[in-house]
C-alpha positions in Angstrom: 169.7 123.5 281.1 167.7 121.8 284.0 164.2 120.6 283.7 161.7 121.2 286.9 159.8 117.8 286.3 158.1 117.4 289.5 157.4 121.6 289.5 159.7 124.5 291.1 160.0 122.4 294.6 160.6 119.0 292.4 164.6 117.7 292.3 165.7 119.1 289.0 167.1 117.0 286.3 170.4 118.4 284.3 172.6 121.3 284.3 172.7 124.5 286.0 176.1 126.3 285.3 178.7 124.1 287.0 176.2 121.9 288.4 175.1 118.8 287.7 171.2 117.3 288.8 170.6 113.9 288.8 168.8 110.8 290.0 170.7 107.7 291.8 168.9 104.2 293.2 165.9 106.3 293.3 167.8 109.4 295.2 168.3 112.9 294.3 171.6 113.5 293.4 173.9 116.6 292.9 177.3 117.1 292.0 180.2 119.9 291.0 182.0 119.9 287.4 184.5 122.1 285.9 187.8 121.9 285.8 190.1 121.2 288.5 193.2 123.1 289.5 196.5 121.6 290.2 196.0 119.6 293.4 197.4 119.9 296.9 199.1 117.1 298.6 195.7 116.3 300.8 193.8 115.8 297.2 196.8 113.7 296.1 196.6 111.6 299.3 193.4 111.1 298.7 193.5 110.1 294.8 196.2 107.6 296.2 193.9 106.1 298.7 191.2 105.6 296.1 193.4 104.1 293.8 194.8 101.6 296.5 191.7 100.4 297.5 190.5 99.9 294.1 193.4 97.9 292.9 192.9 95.8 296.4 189.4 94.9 295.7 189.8 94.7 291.8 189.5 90.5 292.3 187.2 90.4 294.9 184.0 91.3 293.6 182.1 88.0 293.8 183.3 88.0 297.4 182.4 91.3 298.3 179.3 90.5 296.9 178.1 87.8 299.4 180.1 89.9 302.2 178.4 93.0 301.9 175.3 92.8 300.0 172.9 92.5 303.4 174.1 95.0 304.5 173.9 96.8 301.4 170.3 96.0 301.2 167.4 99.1 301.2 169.9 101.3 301.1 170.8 103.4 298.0 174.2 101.8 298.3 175.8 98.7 297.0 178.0 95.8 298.2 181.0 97.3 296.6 180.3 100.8 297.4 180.1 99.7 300.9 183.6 97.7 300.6 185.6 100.8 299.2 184.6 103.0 302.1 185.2 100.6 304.5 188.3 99.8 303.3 189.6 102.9 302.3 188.6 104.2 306.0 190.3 101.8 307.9 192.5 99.5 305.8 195.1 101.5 304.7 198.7 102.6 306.2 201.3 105.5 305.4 201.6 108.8 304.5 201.3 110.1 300.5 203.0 109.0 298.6 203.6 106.0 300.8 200.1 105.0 301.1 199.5 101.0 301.3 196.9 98.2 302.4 197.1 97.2 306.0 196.1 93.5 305.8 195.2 92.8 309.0 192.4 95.6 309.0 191.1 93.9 306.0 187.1 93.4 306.1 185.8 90.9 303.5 182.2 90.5 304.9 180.2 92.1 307.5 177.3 90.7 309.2 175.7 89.2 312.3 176.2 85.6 311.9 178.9 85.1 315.1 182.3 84.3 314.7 183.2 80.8 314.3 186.2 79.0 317.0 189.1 77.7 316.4 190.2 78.8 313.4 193.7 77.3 311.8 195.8 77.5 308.8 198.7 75.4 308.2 200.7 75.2 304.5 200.5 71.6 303.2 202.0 70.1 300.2 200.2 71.6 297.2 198.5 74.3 299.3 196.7 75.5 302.6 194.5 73.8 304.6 191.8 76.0 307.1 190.1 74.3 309.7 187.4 75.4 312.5 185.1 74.1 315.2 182.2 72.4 313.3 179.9 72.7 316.3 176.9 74.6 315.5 173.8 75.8 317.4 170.4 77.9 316.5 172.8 81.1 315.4 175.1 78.9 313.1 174.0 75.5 310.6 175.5 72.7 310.1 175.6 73.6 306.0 176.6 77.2 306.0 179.1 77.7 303.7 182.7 78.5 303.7 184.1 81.4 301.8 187.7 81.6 301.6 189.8 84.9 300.3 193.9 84.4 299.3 195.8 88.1 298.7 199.0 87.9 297.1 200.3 91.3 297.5 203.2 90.7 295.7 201.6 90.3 292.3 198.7 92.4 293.1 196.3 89.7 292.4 193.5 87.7 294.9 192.3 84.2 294.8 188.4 83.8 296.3 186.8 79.9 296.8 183.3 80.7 297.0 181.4 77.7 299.0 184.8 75.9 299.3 183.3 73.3 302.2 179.9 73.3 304.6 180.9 73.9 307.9 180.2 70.6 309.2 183.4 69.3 307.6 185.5 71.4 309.9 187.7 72.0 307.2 188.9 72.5 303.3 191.6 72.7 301.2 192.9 75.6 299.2 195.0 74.8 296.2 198.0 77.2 295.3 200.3 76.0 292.8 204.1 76.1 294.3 205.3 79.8 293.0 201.8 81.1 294.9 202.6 79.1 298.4 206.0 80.6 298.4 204.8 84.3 298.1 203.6 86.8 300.8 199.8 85.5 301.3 196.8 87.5 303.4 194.4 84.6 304.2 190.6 85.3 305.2 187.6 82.9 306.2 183.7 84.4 306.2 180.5 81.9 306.7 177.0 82.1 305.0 174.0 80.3 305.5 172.9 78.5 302.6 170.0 80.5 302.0 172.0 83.7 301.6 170.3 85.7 304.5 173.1 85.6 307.0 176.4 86.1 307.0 179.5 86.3 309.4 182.5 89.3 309.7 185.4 87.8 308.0 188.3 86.8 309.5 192.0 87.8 309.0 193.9 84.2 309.4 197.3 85.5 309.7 200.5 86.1 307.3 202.3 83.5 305.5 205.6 83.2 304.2 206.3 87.3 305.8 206.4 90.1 304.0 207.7 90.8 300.5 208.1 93.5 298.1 205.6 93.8 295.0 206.8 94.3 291.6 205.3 98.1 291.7 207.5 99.1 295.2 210.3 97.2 293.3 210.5 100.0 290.6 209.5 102.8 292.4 212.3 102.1 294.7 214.4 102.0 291.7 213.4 104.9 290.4 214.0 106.6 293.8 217.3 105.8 294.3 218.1 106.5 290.8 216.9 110.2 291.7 218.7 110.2 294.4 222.4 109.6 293.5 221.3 112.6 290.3 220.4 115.1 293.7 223.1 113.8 295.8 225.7 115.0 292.7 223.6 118.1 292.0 223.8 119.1 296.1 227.4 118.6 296.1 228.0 121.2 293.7 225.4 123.7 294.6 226.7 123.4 298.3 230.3 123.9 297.0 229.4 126.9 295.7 227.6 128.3 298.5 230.7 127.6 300.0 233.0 129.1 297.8 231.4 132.4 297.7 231.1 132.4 301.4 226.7 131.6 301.1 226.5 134.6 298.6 224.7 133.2 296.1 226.0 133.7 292.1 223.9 135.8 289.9 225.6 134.0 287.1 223.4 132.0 284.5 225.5 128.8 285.7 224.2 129.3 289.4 220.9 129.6 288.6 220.6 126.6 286.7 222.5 124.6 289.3 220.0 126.2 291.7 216.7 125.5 289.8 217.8 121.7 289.5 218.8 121.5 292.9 215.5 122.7 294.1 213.7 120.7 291.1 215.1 117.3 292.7 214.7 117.9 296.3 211.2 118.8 295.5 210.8 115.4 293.5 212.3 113.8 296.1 210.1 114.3 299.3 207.1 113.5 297.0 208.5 110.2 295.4 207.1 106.8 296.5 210.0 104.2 297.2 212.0 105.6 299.6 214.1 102.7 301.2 213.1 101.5 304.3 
């Protein structure tokens, strides 16, 4: 049941049949429940992308914080609200079930704070070193801060350095021990001024070390194939027999059971993520 509290044209408050009324950051809120029926492929696409962009910016949060809570503010939205949409808008690549993160669309921060120049990253013994223009003007201070994001896509995990250097050092060092620097890394570089009320768009420093597979795409592209050589030995015989009998298909029990694990396979198949290449 629903309560009226604010009369008959008030938002109501609780449940009307499958319907669910309630209040969020001070907005009225309402939203379907019941159960769901077996999804289509544009559903499961979309389940995929979710869970992508969560598991992306499942170390971040600090970061995202100080990148998106301006613009977060007086809305009924919050910093990490705003990074999931954005990121699972514009930052991801493939096709279900081949949906990954496209690091270079990667935004960390958003603001108006402008970009700063001459950005660099070089690897150094014992980790990176980033370096920019330390020139500033009425737009940019002398001790805004530095706020430096590592991905490792390979084992799913993220490094953030909060207020790693002021950006009249024109520089700072990131330490990775040896087994990070030798992985795929995603750098990215924001600035923020020191009282917290500016901030600039991040910026996507370039690959390192290429592009490597993680240890999820590792077994999924074991599973594939191993599903694969099972349909390529289940095709041969089903196609041998459609052969045989001149493409008259059996109404023998064998057939049929060739048939429905022939159909169950290739069906598995166009859905299964780690398809080589």
């Amino acid at each position: 049941m629903a309560i009226a509290a604010n009369g008959p044209q008030g938002h109501l408050k609780g449940k009307v049949g499958n319907l669910v009324f309630y209040m969020l950051n001070g907005q009225p809120v309402v939203r379907l429940i019941g159960r769901k029926g077996k999804p289509t492929i544009p559903q499961l696409a979309n389940y995929q992308k979710m869970s992508v962009t969560m598991d992306l910016l499942r170390y971040m949060g600090s970061y995202i914080k100080l990148g998106y809570g301006l613009k977060a503010k007086g809305t009924v939205y919050n910093a990490h609200n705003l990074a999931t949409s954005y990121h699972k808008k514009h930052a991801l690549k493939g096709e279900y079930p081949n949906i990954s993160v496209d690091y270079t669309k990667l935004k960390l921060s958003e603001g108006s704070m402008p970009e700063t120049r001459d950005l660099k990253i070089v690897k150094v013994a014992g980790g990176l070193e980033i370096s920019w223009n330390p020139e500033f003007d009425n737009n940019i201070k002398h001790n805004d801060s530095a706020m430096v994001m590592i991905c490792m896509p390979q084992t799913g995990k993220s490094k953030e350095f909060l207020n790693i250097a002021r950006r009249s050092e024109g520089k700072c060092f990131v330490h990775l021990y040896e087994g990070e620097l030798e992985q795929q890394l995603e750098p990215y570089i924001s600035f923020i001024s020191a009282d917290g009320e500016s901030v600039s768009d991040s910026v996507y420093l370039g690959n390192l070390n290429g592009v490597g597979k993680t240890e999820a795409e590792k077994g999924q592209e074991k599973k594939y194939l191993q599903l694969k050589e099972r349909f390529d030995q289940v095709e041969g015989s089903y196609l041998k027999v459609m052969k045989d009998n001149y493409h008259i298909k059996p109404k023998d029990k064998a057939f049929k059971v060739l048939e429905k694990e022939y159909q169950v396979l290739k069906n598995k198949l166009e859905h299964l993520p780690g398809k080589p290449g």
